[in-house]
LUMZAZA-224764 format. One record per residue (C-alpha): residue in one letter; residue number from 1; x, y, z negated. Coordinates in nm, 2 decimals, m for minus. Example, Ala and Ser with C-alpha at 12.3 -4.5 7.8 and 13.67 -1.06 7.14 Angstrom:
residues 2
residu A, num 1, east 1.23, north m0.45, up m0.78 .
residu S, num 2, east 1.37, north m0.11, up m0.71 .
end
This chain:
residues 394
residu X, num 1, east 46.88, north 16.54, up m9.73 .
residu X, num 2, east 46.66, north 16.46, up m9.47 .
residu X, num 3, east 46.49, north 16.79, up m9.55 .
residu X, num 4, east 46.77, north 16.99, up m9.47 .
residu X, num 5, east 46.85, north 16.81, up m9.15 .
residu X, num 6, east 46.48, north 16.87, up m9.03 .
residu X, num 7, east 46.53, north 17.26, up m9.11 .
residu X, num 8, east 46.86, north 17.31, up m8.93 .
residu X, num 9, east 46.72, north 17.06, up m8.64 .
residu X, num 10, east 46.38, north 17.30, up m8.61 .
residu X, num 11, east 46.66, north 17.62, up m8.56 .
residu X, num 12, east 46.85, north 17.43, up m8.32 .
residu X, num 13, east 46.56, north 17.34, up m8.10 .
residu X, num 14, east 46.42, north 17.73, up m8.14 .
residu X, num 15, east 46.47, north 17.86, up m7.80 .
residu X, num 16, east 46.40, north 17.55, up m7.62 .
residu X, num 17, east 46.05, north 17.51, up m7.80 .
residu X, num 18, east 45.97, north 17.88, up m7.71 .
residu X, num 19, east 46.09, north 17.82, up m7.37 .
residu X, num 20, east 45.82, north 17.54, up m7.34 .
residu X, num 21, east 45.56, north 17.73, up m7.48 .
residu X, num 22, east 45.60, north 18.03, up m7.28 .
residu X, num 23, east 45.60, north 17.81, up m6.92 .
residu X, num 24, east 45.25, north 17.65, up m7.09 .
residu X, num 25, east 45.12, north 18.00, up m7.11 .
residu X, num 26, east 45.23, north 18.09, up m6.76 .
residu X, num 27, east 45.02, north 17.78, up m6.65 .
residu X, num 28, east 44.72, north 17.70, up m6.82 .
residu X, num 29, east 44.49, north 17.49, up m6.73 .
residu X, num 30, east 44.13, north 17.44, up m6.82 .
residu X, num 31, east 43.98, north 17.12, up m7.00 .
residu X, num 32, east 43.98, north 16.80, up m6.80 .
residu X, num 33, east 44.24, north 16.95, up m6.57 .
residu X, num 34, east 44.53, north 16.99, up m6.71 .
residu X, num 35, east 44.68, north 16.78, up m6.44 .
residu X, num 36, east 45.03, north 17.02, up m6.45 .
residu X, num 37, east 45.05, north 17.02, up m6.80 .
residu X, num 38, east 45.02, north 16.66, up m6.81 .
residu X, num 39, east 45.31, north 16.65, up m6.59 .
residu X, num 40, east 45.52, north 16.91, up m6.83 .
residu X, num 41, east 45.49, north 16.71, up m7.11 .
residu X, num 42, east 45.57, north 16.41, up m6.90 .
residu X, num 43, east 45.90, north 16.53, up m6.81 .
residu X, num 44, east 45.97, north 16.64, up m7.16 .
residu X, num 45, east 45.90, north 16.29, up m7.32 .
residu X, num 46, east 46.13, north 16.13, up m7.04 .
residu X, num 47, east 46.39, north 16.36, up m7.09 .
residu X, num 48, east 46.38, north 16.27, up m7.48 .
residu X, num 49, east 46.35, north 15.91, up m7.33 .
residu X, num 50, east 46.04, north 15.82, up m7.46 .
residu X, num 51, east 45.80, north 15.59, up m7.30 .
residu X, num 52, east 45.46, north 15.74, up m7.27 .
residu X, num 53, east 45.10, north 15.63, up m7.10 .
residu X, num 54, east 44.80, north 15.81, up m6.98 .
residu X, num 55, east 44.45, north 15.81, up m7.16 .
residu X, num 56, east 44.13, north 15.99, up m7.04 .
residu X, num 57, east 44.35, north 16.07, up m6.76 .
residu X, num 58, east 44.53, north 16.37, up m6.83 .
residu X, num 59, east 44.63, north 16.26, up m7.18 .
residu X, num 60, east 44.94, north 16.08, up m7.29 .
residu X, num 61, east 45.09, north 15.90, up m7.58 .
residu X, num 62, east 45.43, north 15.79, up m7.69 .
residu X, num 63, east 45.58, north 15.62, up m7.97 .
residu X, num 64, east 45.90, north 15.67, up m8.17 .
residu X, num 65, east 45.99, north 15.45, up m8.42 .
residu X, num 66, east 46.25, north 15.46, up m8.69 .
residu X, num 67, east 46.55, north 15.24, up m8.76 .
residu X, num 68, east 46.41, north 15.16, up m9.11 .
residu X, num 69, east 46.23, north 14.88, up m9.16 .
residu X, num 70, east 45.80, north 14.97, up m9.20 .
residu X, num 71, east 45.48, north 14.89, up m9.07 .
residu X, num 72, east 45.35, north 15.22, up m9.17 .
residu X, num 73, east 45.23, north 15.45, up m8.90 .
residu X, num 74, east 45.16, north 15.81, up m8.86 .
residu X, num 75, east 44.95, north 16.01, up m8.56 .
residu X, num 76, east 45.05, north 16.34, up m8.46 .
residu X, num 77, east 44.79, north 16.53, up m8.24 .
residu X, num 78, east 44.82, north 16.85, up m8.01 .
residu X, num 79, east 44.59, north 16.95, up m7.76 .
residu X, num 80, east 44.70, north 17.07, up m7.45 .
residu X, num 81, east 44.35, north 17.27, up m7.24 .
residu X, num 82, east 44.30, north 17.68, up m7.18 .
residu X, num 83, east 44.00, north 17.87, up m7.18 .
residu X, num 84, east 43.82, north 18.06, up m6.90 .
residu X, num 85, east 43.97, north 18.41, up m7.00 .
residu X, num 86, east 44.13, north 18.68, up m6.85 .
residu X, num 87, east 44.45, north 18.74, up m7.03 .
residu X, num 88, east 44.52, north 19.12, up m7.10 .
residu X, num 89, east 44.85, north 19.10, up m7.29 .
residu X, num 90, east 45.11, north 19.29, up m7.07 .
residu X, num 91, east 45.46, north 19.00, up m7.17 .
residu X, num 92, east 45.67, north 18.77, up m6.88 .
residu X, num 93, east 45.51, north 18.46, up m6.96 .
residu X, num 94, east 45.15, north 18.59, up m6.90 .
residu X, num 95, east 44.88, north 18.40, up m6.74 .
residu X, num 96, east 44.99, north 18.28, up m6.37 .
residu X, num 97, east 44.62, north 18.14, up m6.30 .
residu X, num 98, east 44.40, north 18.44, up m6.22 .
residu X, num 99, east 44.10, north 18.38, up m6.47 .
residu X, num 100, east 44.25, north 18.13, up m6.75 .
residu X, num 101, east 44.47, north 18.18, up m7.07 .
residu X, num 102, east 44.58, north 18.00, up m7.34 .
residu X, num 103, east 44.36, north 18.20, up m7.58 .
residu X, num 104, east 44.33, north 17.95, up m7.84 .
residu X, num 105, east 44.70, north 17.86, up m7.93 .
residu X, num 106, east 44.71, north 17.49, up m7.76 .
residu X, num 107, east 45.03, north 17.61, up m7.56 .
residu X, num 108, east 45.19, north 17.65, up m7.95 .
residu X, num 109, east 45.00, north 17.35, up m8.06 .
residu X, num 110, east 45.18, north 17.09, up m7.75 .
residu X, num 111, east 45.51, north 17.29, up m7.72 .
residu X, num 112, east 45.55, north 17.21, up m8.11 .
residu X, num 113, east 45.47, north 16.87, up m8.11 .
residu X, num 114, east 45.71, north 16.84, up m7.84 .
residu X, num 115, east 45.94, north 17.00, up m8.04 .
residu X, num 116, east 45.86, north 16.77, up m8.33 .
residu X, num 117, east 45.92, north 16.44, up m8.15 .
residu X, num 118, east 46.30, north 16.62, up m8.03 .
residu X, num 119, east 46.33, north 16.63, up m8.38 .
residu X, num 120, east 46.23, north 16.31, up m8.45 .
residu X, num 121, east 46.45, north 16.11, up m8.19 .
residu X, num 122, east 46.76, north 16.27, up m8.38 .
residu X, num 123, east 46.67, north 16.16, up m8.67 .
residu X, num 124, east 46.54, north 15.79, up m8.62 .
residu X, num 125, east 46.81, north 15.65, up m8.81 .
residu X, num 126, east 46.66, north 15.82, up m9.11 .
residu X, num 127, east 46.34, north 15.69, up m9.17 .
residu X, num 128, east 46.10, north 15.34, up m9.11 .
residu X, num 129, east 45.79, north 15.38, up m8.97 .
residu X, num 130, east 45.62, north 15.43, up m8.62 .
residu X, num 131, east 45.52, north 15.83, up m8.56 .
residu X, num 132, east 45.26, north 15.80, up m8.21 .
residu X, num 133, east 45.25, north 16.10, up m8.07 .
residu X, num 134, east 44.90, north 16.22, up m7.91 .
residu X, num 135, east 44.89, north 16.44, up m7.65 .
residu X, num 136, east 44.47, north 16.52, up m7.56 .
residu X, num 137, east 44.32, north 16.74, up m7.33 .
residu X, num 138, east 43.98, north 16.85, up m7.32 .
residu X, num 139, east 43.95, north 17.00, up m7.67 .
residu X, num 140, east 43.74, north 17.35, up m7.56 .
residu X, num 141, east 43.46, north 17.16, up m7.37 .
residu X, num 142, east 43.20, north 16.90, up m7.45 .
residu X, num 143, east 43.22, north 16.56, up m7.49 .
residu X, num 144, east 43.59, north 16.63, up m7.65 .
residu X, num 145, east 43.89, north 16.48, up m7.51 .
residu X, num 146, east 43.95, north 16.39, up m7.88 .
residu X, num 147, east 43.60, north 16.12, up m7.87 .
residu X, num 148, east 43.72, north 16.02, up m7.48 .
residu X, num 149, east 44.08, north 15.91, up m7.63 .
residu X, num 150, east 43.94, north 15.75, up m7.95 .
residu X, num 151, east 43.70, north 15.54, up m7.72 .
residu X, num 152, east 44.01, north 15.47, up m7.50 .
residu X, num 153, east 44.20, north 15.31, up m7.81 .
residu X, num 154, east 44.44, north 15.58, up m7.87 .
residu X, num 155, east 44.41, north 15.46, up m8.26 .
residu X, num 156, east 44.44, north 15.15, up m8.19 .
residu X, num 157, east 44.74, north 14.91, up m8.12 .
residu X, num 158, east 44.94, north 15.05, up m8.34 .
residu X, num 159, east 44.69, north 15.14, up m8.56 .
residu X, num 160, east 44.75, north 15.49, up m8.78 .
residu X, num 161, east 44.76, north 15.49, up m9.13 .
residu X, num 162, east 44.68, north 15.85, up m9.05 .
residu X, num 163, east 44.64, north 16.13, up m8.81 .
residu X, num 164, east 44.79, north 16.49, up m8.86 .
residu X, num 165, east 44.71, north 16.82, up m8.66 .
residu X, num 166, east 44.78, north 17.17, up m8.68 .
residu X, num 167, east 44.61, north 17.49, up m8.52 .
residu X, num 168, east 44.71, north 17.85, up m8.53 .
residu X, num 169, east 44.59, north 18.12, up m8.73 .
residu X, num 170, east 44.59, north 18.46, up m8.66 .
residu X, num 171, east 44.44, north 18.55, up m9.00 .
residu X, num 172, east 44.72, north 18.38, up m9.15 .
residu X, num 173, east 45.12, north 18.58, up m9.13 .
residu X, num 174, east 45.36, north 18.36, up m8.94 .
residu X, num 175, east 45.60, north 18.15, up m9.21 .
residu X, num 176, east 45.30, north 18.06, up m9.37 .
residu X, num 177, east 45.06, north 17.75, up m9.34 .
residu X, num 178, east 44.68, north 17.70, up m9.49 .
residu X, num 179, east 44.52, north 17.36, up m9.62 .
residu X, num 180, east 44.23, north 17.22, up m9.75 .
residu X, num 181, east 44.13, north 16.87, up m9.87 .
residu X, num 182, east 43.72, north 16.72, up m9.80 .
residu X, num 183, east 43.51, north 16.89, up m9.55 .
residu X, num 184, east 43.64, north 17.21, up m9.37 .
residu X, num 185, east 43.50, north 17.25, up m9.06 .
residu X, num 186, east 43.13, north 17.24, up m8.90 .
residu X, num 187, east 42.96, north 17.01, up m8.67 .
residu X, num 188, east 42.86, north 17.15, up m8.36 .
residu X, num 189, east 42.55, north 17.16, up m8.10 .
residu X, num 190, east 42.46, north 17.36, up m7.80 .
residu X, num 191, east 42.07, north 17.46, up m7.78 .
residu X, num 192, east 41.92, north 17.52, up m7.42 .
residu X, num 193, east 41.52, north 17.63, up m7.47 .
residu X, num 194, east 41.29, north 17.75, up m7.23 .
residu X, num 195, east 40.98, north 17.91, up m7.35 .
residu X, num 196, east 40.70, north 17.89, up m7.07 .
residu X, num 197, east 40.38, north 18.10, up m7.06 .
residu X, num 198, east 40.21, north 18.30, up m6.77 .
residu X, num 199, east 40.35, north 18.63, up m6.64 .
residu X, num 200, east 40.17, north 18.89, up m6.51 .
residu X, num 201, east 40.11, north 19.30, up m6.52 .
residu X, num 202, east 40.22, north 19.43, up m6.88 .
residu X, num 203, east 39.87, north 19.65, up m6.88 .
residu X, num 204, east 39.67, north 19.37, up m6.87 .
residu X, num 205, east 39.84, north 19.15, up m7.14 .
residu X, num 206, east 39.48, north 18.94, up m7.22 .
residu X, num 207, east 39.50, north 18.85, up m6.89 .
residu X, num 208, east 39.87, north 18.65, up m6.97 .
residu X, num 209, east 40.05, north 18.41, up m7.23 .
residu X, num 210, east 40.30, north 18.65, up m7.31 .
residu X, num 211, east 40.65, north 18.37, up m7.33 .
residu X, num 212, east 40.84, north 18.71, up m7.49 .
residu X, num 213, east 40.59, north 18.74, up m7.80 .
residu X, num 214, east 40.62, north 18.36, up m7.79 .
residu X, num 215, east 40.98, north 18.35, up m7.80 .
residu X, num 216, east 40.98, north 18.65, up m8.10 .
residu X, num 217, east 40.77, north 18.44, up m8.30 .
residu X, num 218, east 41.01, north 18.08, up m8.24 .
residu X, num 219, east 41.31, north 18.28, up m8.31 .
residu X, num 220, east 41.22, north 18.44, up m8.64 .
residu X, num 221, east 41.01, north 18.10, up m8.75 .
residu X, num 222, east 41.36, north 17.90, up m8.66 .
residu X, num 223, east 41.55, north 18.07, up m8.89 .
residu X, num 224, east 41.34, north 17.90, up m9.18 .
residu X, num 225, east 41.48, north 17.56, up m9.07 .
residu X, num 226, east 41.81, north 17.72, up m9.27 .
residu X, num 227, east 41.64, north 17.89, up m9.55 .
residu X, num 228, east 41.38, north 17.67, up m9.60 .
residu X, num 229, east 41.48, north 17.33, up m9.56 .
residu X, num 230, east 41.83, north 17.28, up m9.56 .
residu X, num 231, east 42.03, north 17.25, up m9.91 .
residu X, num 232, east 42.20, north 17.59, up m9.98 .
residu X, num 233, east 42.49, north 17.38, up m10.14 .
residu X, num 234, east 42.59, north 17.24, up m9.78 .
residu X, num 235, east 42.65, north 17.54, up m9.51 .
residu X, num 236, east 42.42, north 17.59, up m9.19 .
residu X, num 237, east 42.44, north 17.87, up m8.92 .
residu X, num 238, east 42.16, north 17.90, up m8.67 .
residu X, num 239, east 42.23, north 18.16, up m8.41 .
residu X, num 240, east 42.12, north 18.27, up m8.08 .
residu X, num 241, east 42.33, north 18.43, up m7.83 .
residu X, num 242, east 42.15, north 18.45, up m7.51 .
residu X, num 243, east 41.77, north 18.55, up m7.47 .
residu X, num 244, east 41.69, north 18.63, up m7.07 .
residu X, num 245, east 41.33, north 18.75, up m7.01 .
residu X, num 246, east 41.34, north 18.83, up m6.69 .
residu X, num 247, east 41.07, north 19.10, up m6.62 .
residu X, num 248, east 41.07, north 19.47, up m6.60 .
residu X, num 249, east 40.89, north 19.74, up m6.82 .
residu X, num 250, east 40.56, north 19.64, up m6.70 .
residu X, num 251, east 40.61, north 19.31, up m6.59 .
residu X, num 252, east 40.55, north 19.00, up m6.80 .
residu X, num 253, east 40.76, north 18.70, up m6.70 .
residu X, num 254, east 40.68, north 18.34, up m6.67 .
residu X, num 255, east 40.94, north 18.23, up m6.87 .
residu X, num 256, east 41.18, north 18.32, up m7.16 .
residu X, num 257, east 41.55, north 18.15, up m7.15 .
residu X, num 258, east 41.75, north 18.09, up m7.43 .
residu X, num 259, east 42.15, north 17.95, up m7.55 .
residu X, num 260, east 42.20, north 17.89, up m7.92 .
residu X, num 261, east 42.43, north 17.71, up m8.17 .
residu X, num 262, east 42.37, north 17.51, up m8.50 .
residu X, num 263, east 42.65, north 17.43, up m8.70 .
residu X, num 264, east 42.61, north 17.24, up m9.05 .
residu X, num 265, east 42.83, north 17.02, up m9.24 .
residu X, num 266, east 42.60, north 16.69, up m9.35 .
residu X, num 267, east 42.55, north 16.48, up m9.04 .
residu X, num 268, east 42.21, north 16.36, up m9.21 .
residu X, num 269, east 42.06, north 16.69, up m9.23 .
residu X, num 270, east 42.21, north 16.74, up m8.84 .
residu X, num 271, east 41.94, north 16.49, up m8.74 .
residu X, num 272, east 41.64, north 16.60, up m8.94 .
residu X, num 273, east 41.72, north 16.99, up m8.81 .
residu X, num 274, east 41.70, north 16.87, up m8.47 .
residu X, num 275, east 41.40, north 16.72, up m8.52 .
residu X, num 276, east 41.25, north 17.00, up m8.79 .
residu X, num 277, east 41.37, north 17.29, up m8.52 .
residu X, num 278, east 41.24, north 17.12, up m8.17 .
residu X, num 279, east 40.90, north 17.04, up m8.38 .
residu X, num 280, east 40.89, north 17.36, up m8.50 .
residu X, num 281, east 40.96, north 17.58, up m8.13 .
residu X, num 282, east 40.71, north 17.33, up m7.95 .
residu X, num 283, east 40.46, north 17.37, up m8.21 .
residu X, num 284, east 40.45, north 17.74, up m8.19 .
residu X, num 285, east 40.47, north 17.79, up m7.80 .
residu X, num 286, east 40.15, north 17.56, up m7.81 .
residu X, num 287, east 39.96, north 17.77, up m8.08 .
residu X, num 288, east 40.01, north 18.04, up m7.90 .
residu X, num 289, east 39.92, north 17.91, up m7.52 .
residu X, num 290, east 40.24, north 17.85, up m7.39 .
residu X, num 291, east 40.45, north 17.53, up m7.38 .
residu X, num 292, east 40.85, north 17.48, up m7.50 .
residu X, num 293, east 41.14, north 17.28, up m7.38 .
residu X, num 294, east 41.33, north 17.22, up m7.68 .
residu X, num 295, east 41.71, north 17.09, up m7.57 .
residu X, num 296, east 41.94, north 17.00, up m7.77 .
residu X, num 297, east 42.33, north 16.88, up m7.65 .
residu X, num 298, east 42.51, north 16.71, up m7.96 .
residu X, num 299, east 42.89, north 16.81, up m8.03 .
residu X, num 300, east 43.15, north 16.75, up m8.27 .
residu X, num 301, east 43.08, north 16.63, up m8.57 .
residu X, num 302, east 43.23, north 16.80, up m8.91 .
residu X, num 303, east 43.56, north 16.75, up m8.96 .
residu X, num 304, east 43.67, north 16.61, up m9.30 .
residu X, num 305, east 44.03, north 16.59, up m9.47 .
residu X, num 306, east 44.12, north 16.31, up m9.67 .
residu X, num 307, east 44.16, north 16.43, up m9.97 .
residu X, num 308, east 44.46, north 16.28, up m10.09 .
residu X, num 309, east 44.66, north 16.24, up m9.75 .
residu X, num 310, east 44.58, north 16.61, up m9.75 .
residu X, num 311, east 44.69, north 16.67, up m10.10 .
residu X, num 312, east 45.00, north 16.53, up m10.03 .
residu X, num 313, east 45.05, north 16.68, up m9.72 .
residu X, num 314, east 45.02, north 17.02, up m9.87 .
residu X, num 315, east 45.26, north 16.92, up m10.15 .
residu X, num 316, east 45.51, north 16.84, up m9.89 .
residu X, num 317, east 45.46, north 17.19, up m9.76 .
residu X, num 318, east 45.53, north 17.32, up m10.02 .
residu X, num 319, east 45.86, north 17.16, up m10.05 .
residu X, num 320, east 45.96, north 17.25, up m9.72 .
residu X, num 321, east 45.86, north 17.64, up m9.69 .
residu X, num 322, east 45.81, north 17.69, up m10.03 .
residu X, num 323, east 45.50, north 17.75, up m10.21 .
residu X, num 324, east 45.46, north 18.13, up m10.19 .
residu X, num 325, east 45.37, north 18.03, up m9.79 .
residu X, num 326, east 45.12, north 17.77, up m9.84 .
residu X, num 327, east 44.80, north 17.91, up m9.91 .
residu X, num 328, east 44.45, north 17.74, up m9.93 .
residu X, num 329, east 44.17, north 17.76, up m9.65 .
residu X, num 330, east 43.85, north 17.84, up m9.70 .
residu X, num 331, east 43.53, north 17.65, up m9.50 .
residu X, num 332, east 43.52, north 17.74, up m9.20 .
residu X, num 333, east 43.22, north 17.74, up m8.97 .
residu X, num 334, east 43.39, north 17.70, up m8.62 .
residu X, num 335, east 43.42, north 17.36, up m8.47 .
residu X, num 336, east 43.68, north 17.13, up m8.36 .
residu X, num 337, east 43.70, north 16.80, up m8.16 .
residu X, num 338, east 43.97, north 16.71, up m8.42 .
residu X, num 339, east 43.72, north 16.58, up m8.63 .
residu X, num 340, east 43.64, north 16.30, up m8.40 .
residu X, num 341, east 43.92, north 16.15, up m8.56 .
residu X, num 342, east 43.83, north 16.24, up m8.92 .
residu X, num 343, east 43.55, north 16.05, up m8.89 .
residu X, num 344, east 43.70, north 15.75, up m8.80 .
residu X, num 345, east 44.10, north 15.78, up m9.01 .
residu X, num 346, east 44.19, north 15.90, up m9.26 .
residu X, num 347, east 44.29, north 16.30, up m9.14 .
residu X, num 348, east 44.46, north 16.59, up m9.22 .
residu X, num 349, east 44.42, north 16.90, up m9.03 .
residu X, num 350, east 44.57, north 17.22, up m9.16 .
residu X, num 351, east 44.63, north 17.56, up m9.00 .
residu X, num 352, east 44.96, north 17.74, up m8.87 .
residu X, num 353, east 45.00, north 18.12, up m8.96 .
residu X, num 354, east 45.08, north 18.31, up m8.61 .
residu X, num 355, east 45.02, north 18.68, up m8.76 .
residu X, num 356, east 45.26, north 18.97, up m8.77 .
residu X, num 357, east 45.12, north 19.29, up m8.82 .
residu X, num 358, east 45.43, north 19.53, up m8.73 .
residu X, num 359, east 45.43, north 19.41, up m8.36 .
residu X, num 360, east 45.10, north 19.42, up m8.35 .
residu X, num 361, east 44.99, north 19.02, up m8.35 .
residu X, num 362, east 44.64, north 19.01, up m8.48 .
residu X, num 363, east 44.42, north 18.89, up m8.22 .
residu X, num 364, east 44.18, north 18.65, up m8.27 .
residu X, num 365, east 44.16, north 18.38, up m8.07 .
residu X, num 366, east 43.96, north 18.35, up m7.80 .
residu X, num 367, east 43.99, north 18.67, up m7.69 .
residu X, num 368, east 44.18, north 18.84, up m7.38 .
residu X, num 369, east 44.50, north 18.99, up m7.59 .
residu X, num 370, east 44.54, north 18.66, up m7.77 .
residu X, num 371, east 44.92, north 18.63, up m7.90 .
residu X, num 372, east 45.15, north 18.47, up m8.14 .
residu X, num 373, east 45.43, north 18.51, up m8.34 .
residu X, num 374, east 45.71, north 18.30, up m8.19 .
residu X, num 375, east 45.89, north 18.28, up m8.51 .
residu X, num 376, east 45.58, north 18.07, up m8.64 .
residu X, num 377, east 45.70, north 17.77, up m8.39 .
residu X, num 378, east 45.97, north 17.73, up m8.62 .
residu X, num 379, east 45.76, north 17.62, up m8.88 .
residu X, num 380, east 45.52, north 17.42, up m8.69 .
residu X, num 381, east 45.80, north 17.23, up m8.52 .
residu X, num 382, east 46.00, north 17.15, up m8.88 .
residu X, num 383, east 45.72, north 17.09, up m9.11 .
residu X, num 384, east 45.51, north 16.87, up m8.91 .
residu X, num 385, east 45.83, north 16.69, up m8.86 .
residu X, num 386, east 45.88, north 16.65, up m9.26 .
residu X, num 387, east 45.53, north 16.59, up m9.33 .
residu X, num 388, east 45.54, north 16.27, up m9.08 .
residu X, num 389, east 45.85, north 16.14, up m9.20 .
residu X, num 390, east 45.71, north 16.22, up m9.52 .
residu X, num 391, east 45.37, north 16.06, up m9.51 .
residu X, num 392, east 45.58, north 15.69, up m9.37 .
residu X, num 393, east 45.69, north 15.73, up m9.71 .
residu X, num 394, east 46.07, north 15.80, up m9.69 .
end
């Protein structure tokens, strides 16, 4: 069964996949420069003999099709960019490039799908369709090298039925994998404001617009925007993580800087909070004497899983590791440039456990002492295998 063959394929591969992802972890590279990992995964495709070309020019795509007659076609995504961390974790494939790590799993995520397509070539014989593998960069910084691709064609010509992707999960123990089906992650936008008043001596505050009372009063009134207006069936988060006044104990500034986030999951209500919180701010800061400069730079959208590719998906899961290691996902309020491609095909993104407690594996991601278990690229290699051949429908 082609099951079987997958499973002893994904164990054959083993070392060679870990091999892979322990030189991408030696050498990350940040978003919109992973010009040596573009090369890596080069070399790996033409070794499998797989003809590839570049997109939103450090990405690449390749085709395998199977012997079997189908015009069905399935999309396989991994994303391949770093993050500006310094990597604390004391192992031999540590960071090589002082200041960046692969803290959020993409090494796993394009070693796998390597993996996968190694899999796949073996085994063309065994199924019909067309499996396009996507290999994007740029998923950690704005505008996504998900919505660069996707405006490049990369769903185009041929065209996916749908498109797969998988993420690790430190929450989750490694053997084990998480779905869910219709909306599961949040849209995302960056906030930049500037609250302006006049500075002067903190004795003489009457002789001032104080921008730090100004900016106490726009924070707290913001926070309305979520419990007042937006429907508390549909999740928002509103939070501010960076508030610089830059004056002294006695010393009024000019100016009050601030970084924020809003997150929701309803792209309509998106719009009328930007508008409802940039209203709000400059409508205070004038009240009160001063003047606001409201900025808002749009993200990703919220990512969406079809619900039946996703149901199915998950059934095939649980076929292939058994059901006791396929647990369901709860909404979650971090963002993704995956969901570019939700919005536009029918999508299916689940998450790939990376846990284990006894060695002492449980660091989020995003953060300095960022690991995984290796065992876990196993799984990802295997099953994203089966649910592709799966989803062409053999």
């Amino acid at each position: 069964m082609i099951k079987e063959q997958i499973q002893e394929l994904a164990k054959t591969i083993y070392d060679d996949v870990v091999g892979n992802r322990r030189h991408l972890h030696a050498n990350p590279e940040l978003s919109f420069h992973e010009v040596q990992t573009s090369a890596f995964v080069a070399r790996k495709l033409e070794e499998m003999g797989l003809e590839y070309h570049k997109m939103a020019d450090t990405g690449l795509v390749a085709l395998i099709k199977g012997d079997k007659p189908s015009d069905k076609v399935i999309a396989l995504r991994a994303d391949m960019d770093a993050l500006p961390i310094v990597e604390a974790n004391d192992v031999p494939y540590k960071s090589q490039n002082p200041g960046v790590m692969h803290a959020c799993g993409h090494d796993v995520h394009t070693s796998s799908l390597l993996g996968t397509a190694k899999i796949l070539t073996q085994l063309k014989s065994e199924f019909g369709g067309t499996v396009k593998l996507i290999f994007q960069p740029a998923e950690e910084k704005l505008p996504g090298g998900a919505s660069l691709m996707i405006k490049e064609g990369v769903l185009e010509n041929p065209k996916p039925d749908a498109v797969i992707g998988q993420h690790v999960m430190p929450l989750i123990d490694a053997g084990k994998v998480g779905f869910r089906a219709g909306k599961y992650m949040a849209s995302t936008d960056e906030l930049y404001v500037t609250v302006k008043g006049k500075g002067g001596h903190g004795a003489q505050p009457q002789q001032n617009i104080d921008p730090v009372i100004i900016t106490a009063h726009i924070l707290t009134a913001l926070q309305q925007v979520i419990s007042r207006f937006a429907d508390p069936k549909s999740p928002s988060v509103l939070s501010f993580g960076k508030v610089i006044a830059n004056g002294a104990t006695n010393v009024i500034p000019n100016e009050v800087y601030l970084e924020g986030t809003f997150r929701t999951m309803d792209e309509a209500w998106r719009q009328e909070a930007h508008k409802r919180m940039k209203k709000m701010a400059e409508g205070i800061a004038e009240s009160m004497g001063g003047s606001c400069e409201f900025n808002i730079m749009k993200g990703y959208p919220f990512l969406i899983n079809e619900e039946k590719l996703t149901n199915n998906a998950r059934s095939h899961a649980e076929d292939y590791l058994g059901k006791e290691n396929v647990l369901d996902l709860d909404i979650w309020m971090a963002a993704e440039d995956f969901a570019y491609y939700s919005q536009v095909a029918n999508s299916c993104f689940y998450r790939l456990g990376t846990r284990n407690e006894e060695r002492g594996i449980t660091s989020s991601v995003h953060t300095p002492t960022f690991d995984v278990d290796e065992t876990s690229l196993q799984t990802s290699t295997g099953l994203m295998a089966y649910l592709a051949v799966k989803q062409l429908g053999n």
